[in-house]
C-alpha positions in Angstrom: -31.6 10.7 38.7 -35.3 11.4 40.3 -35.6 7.8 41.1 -32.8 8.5 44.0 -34.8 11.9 45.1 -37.9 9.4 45.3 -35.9 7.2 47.5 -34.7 10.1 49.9 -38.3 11.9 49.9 -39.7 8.3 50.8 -37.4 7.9 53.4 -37.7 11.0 54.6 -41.3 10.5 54.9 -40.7 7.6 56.6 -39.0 8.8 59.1 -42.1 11.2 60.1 -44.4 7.8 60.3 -45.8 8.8 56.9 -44.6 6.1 55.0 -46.2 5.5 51.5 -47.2 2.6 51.2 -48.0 2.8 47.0 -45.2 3.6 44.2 -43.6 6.5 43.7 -45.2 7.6 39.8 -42.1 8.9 38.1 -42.9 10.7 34.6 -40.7 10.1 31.8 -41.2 11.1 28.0 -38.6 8.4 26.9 -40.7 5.5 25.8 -37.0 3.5 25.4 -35.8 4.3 29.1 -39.5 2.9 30.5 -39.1 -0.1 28.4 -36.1 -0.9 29.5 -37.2 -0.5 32.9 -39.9 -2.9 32.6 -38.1 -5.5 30.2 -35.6 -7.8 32.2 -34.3 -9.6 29.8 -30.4 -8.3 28.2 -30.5 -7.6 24.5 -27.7 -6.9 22.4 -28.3 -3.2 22.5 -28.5 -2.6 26.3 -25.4 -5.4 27.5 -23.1 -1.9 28.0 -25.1 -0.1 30.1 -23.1 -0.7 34.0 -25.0 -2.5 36.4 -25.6 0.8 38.4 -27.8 1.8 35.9 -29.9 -1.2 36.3 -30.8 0.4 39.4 -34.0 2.1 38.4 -35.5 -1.8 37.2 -35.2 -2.8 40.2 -36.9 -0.1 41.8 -39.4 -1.1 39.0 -39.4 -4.6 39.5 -40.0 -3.9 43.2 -42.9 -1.7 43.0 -41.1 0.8 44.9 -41.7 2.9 41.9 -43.7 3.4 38.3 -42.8 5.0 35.6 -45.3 6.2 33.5 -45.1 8.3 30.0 -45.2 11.4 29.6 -45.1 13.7 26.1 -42.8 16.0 26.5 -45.1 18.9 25.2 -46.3 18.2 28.8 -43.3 17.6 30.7 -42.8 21.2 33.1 -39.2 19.8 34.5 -38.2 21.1 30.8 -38.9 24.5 32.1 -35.9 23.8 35.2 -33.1 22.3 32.1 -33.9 23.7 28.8 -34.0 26.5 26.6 -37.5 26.8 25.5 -39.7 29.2 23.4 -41.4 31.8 24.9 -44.9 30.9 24.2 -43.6 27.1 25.7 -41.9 28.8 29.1 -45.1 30.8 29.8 -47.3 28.4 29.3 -45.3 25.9 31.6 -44.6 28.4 34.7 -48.5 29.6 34.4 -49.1 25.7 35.0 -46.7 25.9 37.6 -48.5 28.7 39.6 -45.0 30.7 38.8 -46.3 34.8 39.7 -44.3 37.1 37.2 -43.6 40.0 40.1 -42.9 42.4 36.7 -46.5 42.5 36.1 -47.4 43.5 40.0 -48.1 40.0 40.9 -50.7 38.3 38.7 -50.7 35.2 37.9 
């Protein structure tokens, strides 16, 4: 799904006369999903995924964006759609710049 927020925030950029003129980097930490991206050719194993989904490799092929790996002991989005340890949360909100207001504002 980011490769459609890409789309809108690109456009909407456009629309100020700050268009980017370079790929959109989108971060990923499933090797299989950029792989598929990048390989056009239909193997047995990826003939039932609906052409809709193909979407994203021809944003790909296009340059209009690049995915690029990402190990998900890195990924922060986890901290926005996961349960995660408390040692893990901590550590991604404090490389967020999330304040905890419950200890009077530090970071």
């Amino acid at each position: 799904m980011g490769q459609q927020q890409a789309l809108w925030l690109r456009k909407l950029l456009s629309d100020f006369s700050l268009e980017q003129k370079e790929a959109t980097e989108i971060f990923c930490y499933n090797r299989s999903t950029i792989s598929m991206a990048k390989n056009h050719a239909l193997h047995g194993r990826t003939k039932h995924i609906d052409v809709h989904h193909h979407f994203i490799r021809n944003l790909a092929t296009d340059e209009t964006i690049i995915l690029k790996f990402c190990n998900t002991n890195e990924y922060m989005a986890d901290v926005f759609t996961k349960s995660l340890s408390h040692a893990k949360h901590h550590f991604f909100i404090s490389q967020l710049g999330v304040c905890d207001f419950e200890s009077r504002g530090k970071c």
